[in-house]
VMD Tcl script that builds the backbone (N, CA, C; Angstrom):
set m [mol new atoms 264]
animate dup $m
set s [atomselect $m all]
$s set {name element resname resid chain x y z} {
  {N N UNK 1 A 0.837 -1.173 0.000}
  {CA C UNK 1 A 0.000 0.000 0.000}
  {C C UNK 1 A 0.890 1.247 0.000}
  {N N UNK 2 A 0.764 2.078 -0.424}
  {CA C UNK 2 A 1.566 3.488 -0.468}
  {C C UNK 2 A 1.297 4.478 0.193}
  {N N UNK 3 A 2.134 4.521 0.769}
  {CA C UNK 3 A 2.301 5.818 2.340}
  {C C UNK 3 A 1.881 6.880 1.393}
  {N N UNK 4 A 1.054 7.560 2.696}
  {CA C UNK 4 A 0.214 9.008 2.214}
  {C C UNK 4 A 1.558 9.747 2.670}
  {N N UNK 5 A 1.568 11.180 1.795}
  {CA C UNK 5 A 2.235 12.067 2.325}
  {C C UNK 5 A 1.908 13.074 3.335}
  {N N UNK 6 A 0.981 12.824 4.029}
  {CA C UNK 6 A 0.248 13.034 5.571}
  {C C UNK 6 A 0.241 12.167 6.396}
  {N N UNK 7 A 1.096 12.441 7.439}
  {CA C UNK 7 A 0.349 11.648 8.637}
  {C C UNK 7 A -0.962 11.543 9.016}
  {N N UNK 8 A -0.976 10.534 10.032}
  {CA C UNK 8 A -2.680 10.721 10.562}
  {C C UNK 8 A -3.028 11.904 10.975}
  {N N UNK 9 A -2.034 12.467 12.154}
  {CA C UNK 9 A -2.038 13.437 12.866}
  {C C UNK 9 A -2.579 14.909 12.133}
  {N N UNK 10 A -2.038 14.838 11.201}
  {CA C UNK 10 A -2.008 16.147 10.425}
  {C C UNK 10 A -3.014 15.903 9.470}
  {N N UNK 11 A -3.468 14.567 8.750}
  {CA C UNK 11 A -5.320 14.410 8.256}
  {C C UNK 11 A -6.171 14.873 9.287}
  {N N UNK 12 A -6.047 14.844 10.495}
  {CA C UNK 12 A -7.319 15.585 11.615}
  {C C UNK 12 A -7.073 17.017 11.868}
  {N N UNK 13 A -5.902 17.545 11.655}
  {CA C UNK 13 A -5.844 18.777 11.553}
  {C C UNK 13 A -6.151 19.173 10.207}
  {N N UNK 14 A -6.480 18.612 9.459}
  {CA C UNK 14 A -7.055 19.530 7.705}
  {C C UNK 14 A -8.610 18.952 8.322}
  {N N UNK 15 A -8.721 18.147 8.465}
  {CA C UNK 15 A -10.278 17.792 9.016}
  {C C UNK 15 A -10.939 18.866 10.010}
  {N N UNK 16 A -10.121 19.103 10.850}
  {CA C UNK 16 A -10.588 19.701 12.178}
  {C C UNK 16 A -10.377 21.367 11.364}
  {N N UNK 17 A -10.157 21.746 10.721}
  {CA C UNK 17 A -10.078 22.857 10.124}
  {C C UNK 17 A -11.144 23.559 8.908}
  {N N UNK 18 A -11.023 21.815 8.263}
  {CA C UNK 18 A -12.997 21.814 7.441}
  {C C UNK 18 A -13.848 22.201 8.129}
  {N N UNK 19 A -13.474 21.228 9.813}
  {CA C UNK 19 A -14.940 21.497 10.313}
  {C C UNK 19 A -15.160 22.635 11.367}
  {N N UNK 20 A -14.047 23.740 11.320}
  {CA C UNK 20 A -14.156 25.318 11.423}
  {C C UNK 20 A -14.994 26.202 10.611}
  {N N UNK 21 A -14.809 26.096 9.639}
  {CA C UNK 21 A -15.858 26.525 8.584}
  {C C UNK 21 A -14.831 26.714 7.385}
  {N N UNK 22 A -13.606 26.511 7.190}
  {CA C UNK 22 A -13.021 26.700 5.796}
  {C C UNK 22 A -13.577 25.923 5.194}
  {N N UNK 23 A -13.877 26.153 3.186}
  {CA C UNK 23 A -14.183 25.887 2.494}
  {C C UNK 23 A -13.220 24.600 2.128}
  {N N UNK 24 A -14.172 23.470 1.498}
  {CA C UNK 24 A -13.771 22.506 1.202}
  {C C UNK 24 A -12.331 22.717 0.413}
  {N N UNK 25 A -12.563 23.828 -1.030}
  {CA C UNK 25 A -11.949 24.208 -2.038}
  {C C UNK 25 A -10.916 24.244 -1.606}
  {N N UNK 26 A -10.539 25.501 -0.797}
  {CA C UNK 26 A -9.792 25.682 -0.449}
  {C C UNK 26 A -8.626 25.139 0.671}
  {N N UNK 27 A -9.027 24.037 1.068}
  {CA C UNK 27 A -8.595 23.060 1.712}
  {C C UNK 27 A -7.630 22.109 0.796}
  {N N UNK 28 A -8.691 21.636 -0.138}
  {CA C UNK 28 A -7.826 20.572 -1.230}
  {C C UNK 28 A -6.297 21.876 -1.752}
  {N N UNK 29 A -6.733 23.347 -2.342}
  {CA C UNK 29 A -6.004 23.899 -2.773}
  {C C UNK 29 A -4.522 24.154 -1.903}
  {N N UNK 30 A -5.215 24.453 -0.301}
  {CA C UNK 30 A -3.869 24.663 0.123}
  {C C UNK 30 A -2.963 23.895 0.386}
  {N N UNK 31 A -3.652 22.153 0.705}
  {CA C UNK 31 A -2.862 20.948 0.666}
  {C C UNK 31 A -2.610 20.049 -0.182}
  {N N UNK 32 A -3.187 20.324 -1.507}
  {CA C UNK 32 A -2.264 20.031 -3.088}
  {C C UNK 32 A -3.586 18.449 -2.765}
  {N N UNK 33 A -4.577 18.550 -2.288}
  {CA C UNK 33 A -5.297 16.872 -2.294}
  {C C UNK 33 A -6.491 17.077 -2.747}
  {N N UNK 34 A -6.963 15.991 -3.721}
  {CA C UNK 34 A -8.338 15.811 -4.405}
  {C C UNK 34 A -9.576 15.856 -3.936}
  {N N UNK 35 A -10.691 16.379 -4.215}
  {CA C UNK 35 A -11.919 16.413 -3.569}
  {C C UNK 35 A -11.875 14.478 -3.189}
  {N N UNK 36 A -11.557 13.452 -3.515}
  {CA C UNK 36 A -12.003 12.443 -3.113}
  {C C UNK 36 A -11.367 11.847 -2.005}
  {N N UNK 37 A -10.047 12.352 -1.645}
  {CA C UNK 37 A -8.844 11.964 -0.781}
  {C C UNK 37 A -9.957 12.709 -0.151}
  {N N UNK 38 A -10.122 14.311 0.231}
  {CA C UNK 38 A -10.618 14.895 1.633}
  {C C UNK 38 A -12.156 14.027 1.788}
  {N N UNK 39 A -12.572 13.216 1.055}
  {CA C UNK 39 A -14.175 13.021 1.523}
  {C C UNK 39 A -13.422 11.360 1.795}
  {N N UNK 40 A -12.773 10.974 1.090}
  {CA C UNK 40 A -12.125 9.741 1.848}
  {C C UNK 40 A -11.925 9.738 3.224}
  {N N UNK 41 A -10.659 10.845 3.466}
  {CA C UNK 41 A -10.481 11.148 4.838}
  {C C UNK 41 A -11.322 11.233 5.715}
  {N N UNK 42 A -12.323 11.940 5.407}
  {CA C UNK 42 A -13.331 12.904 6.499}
  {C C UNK 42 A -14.108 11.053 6.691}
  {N N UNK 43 A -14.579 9.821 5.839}
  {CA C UNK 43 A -14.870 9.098 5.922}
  {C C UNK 43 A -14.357 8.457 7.051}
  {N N UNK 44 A -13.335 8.411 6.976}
  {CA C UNK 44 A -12.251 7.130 8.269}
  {C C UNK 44 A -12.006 7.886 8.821}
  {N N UNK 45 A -11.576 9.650 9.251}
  {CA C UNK 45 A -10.627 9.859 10.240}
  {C C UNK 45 A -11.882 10.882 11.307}
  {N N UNK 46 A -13.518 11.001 10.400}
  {CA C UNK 46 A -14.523 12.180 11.116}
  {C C UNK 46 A -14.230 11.636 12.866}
  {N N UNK 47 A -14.209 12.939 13.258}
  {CA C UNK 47 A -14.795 12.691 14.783}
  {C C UNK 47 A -13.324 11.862 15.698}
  {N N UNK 48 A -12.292 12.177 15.071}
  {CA C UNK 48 A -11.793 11.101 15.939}
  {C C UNK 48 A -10.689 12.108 16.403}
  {N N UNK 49 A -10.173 11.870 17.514}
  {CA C UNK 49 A -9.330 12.856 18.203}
  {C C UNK 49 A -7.750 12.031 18.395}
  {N N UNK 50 A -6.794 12.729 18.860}
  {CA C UNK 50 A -5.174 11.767 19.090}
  {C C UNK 50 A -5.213 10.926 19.448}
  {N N UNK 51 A -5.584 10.943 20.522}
  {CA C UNK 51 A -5.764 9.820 21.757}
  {C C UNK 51 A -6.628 8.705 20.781}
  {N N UNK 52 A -7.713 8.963 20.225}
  {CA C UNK 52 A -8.861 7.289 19.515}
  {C C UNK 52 A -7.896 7.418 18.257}
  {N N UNK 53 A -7.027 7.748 17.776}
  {CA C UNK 53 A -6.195 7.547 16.539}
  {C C UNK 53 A -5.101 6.748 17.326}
  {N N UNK 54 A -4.658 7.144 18.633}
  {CA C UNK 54 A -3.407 6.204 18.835}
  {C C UNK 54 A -4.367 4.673 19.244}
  {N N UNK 55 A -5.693 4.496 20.166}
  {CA C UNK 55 A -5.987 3.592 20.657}
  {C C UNK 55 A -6.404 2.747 18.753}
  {N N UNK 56 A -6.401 3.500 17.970}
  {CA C UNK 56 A -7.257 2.730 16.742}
  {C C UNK 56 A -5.943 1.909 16.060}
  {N N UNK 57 A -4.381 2.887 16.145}
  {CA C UNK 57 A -3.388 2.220 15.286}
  {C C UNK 57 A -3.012 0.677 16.259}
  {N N UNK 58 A -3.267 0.489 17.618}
  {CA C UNK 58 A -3.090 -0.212 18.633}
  {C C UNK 58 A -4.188 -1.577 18.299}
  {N N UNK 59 A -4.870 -1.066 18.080}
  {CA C UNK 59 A -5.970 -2.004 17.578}
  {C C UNK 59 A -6.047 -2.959 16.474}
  {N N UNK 60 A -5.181 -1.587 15.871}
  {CA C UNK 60 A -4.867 -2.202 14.523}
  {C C UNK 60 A -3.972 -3.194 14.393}
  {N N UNK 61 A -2.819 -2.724 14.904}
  {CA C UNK 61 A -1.763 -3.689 15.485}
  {C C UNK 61 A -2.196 -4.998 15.821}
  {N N UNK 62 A -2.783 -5.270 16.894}
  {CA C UNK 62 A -3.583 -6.418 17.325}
  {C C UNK 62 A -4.394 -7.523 16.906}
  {N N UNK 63 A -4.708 -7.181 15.421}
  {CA C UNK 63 A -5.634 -7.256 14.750}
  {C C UNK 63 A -5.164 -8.243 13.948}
  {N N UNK 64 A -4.352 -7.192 13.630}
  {CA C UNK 64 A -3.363 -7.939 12.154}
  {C C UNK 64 A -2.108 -9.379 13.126}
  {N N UNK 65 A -2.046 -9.173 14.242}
  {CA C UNK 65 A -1.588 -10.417 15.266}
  {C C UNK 65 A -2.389 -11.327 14.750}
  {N N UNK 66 A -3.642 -11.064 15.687}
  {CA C UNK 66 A -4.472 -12.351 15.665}
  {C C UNK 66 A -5.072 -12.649 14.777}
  {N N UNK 67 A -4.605 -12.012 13.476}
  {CA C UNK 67 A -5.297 -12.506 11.983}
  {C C UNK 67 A -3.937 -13.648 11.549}
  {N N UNK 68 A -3.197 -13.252 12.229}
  {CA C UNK 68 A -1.821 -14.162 11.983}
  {C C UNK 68 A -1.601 -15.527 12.525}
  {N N UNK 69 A -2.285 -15.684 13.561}
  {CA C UNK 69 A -2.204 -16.559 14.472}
  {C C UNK 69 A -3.417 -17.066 13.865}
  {N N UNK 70 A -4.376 -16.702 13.538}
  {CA C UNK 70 A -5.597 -17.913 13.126}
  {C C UNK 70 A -5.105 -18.403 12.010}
  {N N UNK 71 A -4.190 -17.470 10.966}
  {CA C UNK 71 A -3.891 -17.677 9.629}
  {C C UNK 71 A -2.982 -19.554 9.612}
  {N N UNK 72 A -2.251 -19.105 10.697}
  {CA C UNK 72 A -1.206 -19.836 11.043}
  {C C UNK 72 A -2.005 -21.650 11.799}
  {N N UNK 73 A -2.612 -21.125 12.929}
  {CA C UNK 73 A -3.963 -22.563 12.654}
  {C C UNK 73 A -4.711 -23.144 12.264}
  {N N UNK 74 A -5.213 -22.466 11.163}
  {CA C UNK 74 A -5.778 -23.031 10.293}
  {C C UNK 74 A -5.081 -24.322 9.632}
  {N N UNK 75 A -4.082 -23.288 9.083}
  {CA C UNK 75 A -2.631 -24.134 8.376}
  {C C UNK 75 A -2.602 -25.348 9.040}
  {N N UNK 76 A -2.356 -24.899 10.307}
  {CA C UNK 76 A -1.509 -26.745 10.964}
  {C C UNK 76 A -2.656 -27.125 10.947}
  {N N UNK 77 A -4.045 -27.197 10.713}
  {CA C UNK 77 A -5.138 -28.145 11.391}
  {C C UNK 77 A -5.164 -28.795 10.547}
  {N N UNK 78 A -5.531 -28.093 8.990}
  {CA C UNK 78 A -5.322 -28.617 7.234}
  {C C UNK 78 A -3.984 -29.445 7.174}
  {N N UNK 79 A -2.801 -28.993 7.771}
  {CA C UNK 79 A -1.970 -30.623 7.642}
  {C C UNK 79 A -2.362 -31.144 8.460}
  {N N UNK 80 A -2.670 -31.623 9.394}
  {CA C UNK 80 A -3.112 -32.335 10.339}
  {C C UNK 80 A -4.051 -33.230 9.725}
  {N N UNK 81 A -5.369 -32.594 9.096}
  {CA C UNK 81 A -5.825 -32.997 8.201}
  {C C UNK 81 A -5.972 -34.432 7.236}
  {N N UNK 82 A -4.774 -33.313 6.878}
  {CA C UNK 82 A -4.221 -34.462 5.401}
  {C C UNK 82 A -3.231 -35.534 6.085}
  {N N UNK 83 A -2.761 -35.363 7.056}
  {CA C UNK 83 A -1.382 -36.383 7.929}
  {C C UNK 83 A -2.747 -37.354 7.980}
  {N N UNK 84 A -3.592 -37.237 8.738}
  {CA C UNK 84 A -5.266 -38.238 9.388}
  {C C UNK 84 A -5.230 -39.286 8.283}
  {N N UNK 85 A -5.880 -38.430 7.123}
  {CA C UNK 85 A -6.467 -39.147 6.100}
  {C C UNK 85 A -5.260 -39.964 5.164}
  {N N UNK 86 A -4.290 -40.372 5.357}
  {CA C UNK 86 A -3.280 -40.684 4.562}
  {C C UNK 86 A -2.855 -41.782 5.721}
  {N N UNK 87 A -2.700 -41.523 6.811}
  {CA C UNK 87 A -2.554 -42.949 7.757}
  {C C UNK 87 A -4.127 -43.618 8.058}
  {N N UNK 88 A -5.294 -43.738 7.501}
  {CA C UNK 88 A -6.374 -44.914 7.633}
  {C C UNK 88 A -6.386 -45.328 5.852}
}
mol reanalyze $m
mol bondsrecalc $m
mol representation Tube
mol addrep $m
């Protein structure tokens, strides 16, 4: 996936600045980004403050663990599996 040239941190500060009352326009204009990146953004990052951005990357973290670890048992159960059916 390809790193944005924004941090998170600084997507809630163009967010939190939309939702001052600057114009959309002029938002994309002063930070060089497409009307679909800022309605992207405002999608995943609305409403969320430092603190639920650090607890969300934490989460995230966690996530992608225990997607690893099921990934990973599955695996051995499927040889396990096939070891069963090959010794009857």
């Amino acid at each position: 996936m390809k790193k944005s040239r924004f941090s998170e941190e600084q997507i809630i500060a163009v967010l939190k600045e939309g939702e001052s009352g600057v114009k959309v326009s002029e938002l994309i204009r002063k930070y060089g980004i497409s009307d679909a990146t800022y309605y992207k953004w405002k999608t995943k990052y609305a409403g969320l403050s430092e603190s639920d951005l650090r607890r969300l990357r934490i989460l995230e973290v966690e996530n992608a663990k225990l997607k690893n670890i099921v990934a990973d048992l599955t695996l051995d159960v499927k040889t396990l599996q096939e070891i069963n059916k090959k010794n009857w």
